[in-house]
N, C-alpha and C positions, 0 to 999 in steps of 0.2 A: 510738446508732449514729454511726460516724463515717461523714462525707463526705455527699454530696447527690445528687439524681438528678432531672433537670430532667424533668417532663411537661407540656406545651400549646403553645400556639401562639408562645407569645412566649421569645425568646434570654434563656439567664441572662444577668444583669449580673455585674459585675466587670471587673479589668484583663484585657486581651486576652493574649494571649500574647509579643507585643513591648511590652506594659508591664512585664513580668515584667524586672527586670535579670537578664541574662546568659542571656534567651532571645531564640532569632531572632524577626525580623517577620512575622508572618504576612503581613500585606496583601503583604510585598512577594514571599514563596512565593507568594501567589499569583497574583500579576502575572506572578512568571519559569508556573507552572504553566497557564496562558492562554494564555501566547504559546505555551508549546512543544505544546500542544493543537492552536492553531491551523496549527502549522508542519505536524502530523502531518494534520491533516484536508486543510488544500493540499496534503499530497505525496498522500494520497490519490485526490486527486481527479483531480492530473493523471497519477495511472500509470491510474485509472478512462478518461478523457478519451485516454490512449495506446493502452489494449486496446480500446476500440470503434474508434478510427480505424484501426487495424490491421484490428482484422475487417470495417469497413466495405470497404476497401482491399482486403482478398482474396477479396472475392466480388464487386467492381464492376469493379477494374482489373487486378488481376494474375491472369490467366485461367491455368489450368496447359496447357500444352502441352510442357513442358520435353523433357527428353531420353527419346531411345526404343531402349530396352537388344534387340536381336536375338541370340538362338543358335540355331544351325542345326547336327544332328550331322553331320559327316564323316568318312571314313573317316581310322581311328586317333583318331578325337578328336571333335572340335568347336570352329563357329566361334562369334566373338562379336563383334557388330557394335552401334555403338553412332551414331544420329541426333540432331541435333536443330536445330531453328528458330527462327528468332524474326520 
């Protein structure tokens, strides 16, 4: 049979894959693969860190009272009145 098939606990040995001439380095794939890992779990975290303070925000300080739409029928039509406060 050709080729091998690694079972147990312990990493075959041989050249790594940047010992290989005219293959990329792995260690350093995996250095860029890390960082861009890490890039994605920080953007994460702070769009996480933006939707609680938004909703913390819309139910402690920005109370709705906003605008207040009125229609009233009148003859030939109807009105339409519109309020609001702050």
């Amino acid at each position: 049979m050709a080729g091998s098939q690694h079972i147990g606990p312990n990493p075959p040995t041989g050249p790594l894959h940047g010992d290989v001439p005219g293959q990329p380095d792995v260690r350093t794939d995996l250095d860029t693969w890390r960082t861009r890992r890490d890039v994605v779990i920080g953007s994460y975290a702070v769009g996480a860190a933006a939707v609680i303070t938004g909703v913390a925000l819309r139910f402690t300080v920005f109370r709705p009272g906003g605008a207040r739409l009125e229609v009233a029928p009148a003859p030939g039509g109807a009105t339409v009145g519109v309020s609001w406060s702050r």
